[in-house]
C-alpha positions in Angstrom: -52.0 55.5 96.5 -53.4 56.8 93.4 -54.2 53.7 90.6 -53.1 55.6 87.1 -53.6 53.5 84.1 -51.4 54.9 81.5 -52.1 53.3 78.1 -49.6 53.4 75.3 -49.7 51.9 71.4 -45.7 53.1 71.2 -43.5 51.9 73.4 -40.2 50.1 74.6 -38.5 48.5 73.0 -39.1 51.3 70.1 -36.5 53.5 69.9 -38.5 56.4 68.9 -39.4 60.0 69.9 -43.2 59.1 71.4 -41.4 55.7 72.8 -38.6 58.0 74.8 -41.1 60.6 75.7 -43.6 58.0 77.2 -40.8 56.4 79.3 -38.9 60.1 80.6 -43.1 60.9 81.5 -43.8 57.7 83.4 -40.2 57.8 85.3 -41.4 61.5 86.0 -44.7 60.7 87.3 -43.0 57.5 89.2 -40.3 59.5 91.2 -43.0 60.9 93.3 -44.1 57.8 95.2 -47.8 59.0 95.1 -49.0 56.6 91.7 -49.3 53.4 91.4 -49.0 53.0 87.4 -50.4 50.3 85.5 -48.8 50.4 81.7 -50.6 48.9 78.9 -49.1 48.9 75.5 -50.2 46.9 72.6 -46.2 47.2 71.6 -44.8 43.8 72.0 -41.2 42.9 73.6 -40.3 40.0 71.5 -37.3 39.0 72.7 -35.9 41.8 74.9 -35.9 41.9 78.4 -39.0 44.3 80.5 -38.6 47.2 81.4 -38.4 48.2 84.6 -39.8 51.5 85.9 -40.4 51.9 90.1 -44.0 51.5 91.6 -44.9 50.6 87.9 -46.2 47.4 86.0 -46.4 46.6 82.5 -48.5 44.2 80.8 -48.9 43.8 77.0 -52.0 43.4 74.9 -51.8 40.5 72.9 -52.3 40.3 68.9 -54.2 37.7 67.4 -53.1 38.1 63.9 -49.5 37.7 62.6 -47.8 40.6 61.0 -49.3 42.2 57.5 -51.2 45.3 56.6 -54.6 43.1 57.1 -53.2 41.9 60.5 -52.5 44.9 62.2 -55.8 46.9 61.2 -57.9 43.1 62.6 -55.3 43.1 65.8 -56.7 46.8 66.9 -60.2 45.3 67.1 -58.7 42.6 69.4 -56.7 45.5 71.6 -59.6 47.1 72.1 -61.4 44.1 73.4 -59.0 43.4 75.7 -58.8 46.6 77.1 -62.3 46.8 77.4 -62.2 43.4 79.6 -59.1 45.0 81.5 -61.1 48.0 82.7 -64.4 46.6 83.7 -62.2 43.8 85.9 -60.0 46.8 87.6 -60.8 50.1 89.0 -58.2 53.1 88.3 -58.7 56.7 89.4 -57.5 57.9 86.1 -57.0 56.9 82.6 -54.5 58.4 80.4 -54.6 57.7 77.0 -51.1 58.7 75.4 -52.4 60.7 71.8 -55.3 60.3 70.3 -54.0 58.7 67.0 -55.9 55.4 67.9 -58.9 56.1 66.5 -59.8 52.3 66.2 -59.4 51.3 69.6 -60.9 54.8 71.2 -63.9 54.2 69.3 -64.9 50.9 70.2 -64.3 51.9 74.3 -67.5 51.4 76.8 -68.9 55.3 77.3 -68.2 54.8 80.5 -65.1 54.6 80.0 -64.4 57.9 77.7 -65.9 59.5 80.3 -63.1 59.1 83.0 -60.2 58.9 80.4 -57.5 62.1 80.2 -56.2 62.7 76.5 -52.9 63.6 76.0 -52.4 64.9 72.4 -48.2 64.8 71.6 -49.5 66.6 68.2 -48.5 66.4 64.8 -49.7 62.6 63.7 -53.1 63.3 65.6 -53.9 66.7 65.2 -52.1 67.8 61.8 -51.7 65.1 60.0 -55.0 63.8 61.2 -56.9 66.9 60.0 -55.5 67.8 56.7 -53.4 64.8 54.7 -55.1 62.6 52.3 -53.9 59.3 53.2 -56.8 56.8 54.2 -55.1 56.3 57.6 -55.6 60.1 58.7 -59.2 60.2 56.9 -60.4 56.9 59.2 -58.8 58.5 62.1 -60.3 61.6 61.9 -63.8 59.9 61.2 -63.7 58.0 64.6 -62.6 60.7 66.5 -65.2 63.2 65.4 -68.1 61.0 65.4 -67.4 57.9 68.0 -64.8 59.7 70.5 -64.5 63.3 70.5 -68.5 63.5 71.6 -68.2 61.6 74.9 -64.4 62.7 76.4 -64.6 65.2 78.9 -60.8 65.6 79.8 -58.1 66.6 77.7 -54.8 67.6 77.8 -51.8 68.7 75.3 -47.8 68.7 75.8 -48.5 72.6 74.6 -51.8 75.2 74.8 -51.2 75.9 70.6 -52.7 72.2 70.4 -55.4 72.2 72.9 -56.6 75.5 71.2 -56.5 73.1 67.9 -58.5 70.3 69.4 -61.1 73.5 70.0 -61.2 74.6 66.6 -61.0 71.2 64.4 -62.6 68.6 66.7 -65.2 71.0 68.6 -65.7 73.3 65.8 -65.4 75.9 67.8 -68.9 75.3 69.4 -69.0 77.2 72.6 -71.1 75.1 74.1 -68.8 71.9 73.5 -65.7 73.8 74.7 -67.0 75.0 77.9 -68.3 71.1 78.7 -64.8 70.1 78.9 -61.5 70.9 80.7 -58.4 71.3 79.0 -54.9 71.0 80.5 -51.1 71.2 79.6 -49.0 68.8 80.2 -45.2 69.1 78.5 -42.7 66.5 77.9 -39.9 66.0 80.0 -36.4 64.5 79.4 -34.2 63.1 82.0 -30.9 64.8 81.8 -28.7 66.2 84.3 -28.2 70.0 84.8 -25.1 71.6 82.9 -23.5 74.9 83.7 -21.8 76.4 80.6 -19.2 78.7 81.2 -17.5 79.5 77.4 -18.2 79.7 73.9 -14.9 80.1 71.7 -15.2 77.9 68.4 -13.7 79.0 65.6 -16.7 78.6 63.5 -20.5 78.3 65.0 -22.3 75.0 65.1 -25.6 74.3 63.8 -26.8 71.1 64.0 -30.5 69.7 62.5 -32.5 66.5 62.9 -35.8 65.2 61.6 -37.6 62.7 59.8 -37.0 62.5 56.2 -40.1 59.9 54.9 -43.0 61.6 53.4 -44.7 63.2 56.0 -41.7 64.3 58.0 -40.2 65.9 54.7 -43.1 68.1 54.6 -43.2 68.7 58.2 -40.4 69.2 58.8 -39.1 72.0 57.0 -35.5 70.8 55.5 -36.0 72.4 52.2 -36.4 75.8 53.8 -33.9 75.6 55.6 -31.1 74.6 52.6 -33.4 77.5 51.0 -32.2 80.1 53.8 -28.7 78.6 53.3 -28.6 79.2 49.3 -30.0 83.1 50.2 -27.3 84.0 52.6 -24.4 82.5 50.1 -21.8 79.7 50.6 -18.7 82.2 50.8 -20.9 84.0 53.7 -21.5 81.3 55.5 -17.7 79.1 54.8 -16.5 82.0 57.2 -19.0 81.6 59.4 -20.5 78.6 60.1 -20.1 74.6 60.2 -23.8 72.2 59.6 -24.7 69.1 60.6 -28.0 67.8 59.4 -29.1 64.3 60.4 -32.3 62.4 59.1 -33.1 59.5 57.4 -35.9 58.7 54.8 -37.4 58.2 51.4 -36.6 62.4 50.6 -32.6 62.1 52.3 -31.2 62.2 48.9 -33.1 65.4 47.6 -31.7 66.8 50.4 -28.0 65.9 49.1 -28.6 66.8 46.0 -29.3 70.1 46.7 -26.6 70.5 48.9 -24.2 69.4 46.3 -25.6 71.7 43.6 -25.5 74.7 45.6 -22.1 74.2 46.1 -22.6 73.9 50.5 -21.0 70.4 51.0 -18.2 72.3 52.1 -20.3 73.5 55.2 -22.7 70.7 55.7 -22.5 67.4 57.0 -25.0 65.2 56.3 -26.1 61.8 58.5 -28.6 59.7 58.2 -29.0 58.5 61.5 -27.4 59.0 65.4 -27.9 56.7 68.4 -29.9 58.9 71.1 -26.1 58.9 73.3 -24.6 60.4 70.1 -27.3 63.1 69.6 -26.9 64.6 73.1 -23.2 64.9 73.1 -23.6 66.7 69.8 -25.8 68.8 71.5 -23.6 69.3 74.1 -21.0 70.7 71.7 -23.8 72.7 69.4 -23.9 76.3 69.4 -27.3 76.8 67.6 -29.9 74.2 67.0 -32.2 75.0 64.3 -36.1 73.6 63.8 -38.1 74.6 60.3 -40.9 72.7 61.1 -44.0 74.2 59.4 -46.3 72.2 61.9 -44.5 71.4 64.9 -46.4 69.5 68.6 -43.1 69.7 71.5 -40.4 68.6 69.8 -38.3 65.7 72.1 -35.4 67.1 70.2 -36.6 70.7 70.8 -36.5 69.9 74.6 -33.0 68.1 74.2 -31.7 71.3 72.7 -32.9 73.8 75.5 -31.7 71.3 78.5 -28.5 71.0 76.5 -28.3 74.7 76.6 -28.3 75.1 72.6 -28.6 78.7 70.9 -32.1 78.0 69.5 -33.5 79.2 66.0 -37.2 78.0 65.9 -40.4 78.2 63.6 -43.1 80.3 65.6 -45.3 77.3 65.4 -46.8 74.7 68.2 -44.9 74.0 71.2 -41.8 75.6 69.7 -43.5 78.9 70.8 -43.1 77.2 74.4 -39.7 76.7 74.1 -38.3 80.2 73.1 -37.8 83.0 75.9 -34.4 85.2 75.5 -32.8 81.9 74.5 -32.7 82.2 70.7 -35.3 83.7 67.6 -38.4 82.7 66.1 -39.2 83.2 62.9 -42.0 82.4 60.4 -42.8 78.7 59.1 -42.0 78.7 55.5 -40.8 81.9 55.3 -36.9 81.2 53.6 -36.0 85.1 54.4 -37.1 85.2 57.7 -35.3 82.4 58.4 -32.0 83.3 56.3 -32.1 86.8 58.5 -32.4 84.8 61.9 -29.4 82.6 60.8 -27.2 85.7 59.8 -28.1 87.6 63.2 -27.0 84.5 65.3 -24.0 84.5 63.4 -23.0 87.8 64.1 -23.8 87.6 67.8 -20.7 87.7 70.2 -19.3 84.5 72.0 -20.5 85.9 74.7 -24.2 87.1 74.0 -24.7 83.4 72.6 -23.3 82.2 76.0 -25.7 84.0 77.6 -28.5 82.4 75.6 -27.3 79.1 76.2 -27.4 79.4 79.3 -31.0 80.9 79.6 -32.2 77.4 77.4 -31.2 75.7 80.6 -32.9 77.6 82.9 -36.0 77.7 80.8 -35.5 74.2 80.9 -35.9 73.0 84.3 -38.0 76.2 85.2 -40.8 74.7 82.6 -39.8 71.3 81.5 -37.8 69.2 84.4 -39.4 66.0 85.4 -40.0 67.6 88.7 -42.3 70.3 87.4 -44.5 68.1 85.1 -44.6 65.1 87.6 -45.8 68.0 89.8 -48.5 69.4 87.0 -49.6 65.7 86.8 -50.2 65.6 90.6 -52.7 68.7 90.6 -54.7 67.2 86.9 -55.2 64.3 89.1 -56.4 65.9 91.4 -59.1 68.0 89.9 -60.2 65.1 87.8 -60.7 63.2 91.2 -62.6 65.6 92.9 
């Protein structure tokens, strides 16, 4: 039996994007029968009950400060005590670190320690956000990494190649030298979902449906704008024939979203909703005719993934893992650019039912040929097993 510890800052019971990929991953990796996975998260339950994942065990760092800004900078110190104490009284085979976006607690690992641990960069907080926003919080990050973390970690992996090739340029500058020293892998997200068959397509109007973050840094990421943008360029009596819009998202920006709906007369066409459960969002998908992502900066999108295994007509931004996730199932077009964007729109809507059936259906293929729990509990198998021999 291989020993895996798989460490984790987000977690159950967060209901989040990294929190659902980390646990579709681990029930992945679990299914096979060949890991035996310890799970450490510094996320605490409170007062829900465990979860329970086969041939798995969790255990949970504890804080030593009570909740407040001050607190949870003083508790990562403590985390990464513990987890120092954790290792050196345990052996595991392999240490994966979920993102890199804990610059605090890589820093202060044991050497020895970096040296056997696998990255796995999710993307946009770590690599992005990390690199280029202002905020104090990406700065310190970025610090760490470069100068206490980067330096001594010999294994890393990506849930896309766009973002191991960004690791090269901003954390290894590039330096030849530094890049060959290491090995790089991919390693996608998964979703657990059973497989669909679609077999028509004969709504009176197409549906698009879009979902994202709407605080600060999700606005920007994101892409919203451009897409209401795109919406305004193609006109509202175009698209009241055409086409029916649900946009869901939640955040500080939500309202300048409505507001521009409302002035550019599209309220008629658009729903907006600031929040769906996770049950909610994939029988919306289910129903969906095109999904649309703007992002500007995208890693691989949970929701991206949900679309494709839901067997959506996809219209994504030619950025990150959206690349991946794009293959005679829908159109890419330019971040940022509104008439790229506007033109991809109006060509899905003038595709026939049946050429967007046909699409649909190649999302799910493209799905469980690339993405299924099977094939990356299978990719995770063979990364073992190089970084064992």
């Amino acid at each position: 039996m291989i020993k895996v510890l798989y460490f984790c800052s987000t977690f159950y019971p967060e209901n989040s994007g990294y929190s659902n990929a980390f646990q579709n991953f681990l029930r992945a990796i679990s299914s096979t029968g060949e890991f035996d996975i310890q799970i450490l998260t510094s996320k605490q339950l409170e007062n829900n009950e465990e979860l329970v994942i086969p041939r798995s065990s969790i255990k949970r760092l504890k804080p030593l400060f009570h909740k407040s800004k001050i607190g949870a900078w003083l508790n990562k110190f403590y985390f990464a005590i513990q987890l120092n104490q954790y290792l050196n009284s345990n052996y595991f085979n392999v240490i994966l670190f979920e993102t890199i976006e804990e610059g605090v607690i890589l820093s202060l690992l044991r050497r020895k320690y970096l040296n056997k641990i696998l990255f796995r960069i999710h993307a946009t907080f770590e690599t992005e956000y990390t690199i280029f926003f202002p905020k104090f919080i990406f700065k310190l990050n970025k610090y760490l990494l470069k100068h206490f973390v980067v330096p001594h970690v010999r294994y890393i992996s990506a849930t896309n190649s766009y973002h191991n090739n960004f690791y090269k340029k901003y954390f290894l500058n590039d330096n030849l030298f530094s890049i060959v020293n290491r090995n790089f892998f991919v390693l996608p997200n998964t979703i657990l979902v059973p497989r669909i068959d679609l077999n028509k397509t004969e709504n009176e109007f197409r549906s698009i449906f879009i979902l994202g973050r709407m605080n600060e840094e999700g606005f920007l990421q994101k892409g919203f704008e451009d897409f209401i943008n795109a919406c305004i360029l193609l006109g509202d009596e175009y698209l009241e024939k055409k086409v029916r819009i649900t946009i869901v998202g939640q955040g500080v920006n939500s309202s300048k979203i409505r507001k521009k709906i409302e002035e550019n007369n599209l309220s008629k066409i658009v729903k907006q909703i600031p929040t769906l459960s996770h049950e909610m969002v994939q029988s919306t998908l289910r129903e969906t005719d095109i999904v649309v992502l703007p992002s500007r900066f995208e890693g691989m999108s949970m929701f991206g993934l949900e679309a494709i295994a839901n067997g959506a007509f996809v219209i994504f931004s030619n950025t990150g893992g959206l690349i991946e996730l794009v293959d005679k199932n829908g159109l890419l077009f330019e971040p940022q650019n509104v008439e790229d964007l506007a033109n991809k729109i109006k060509i899905s809507l003038e595709l026939s039912n049946e050429e967007i059936l046909l699409a649909r259906n190649r999302s799910i293929e493209l799905f469980w040929d690339n993405f299924s729990p099977q094939i990356v509990a299978q990719r995770f198998q063979r990364i073992v097993s190089i970084i064992n021999s």
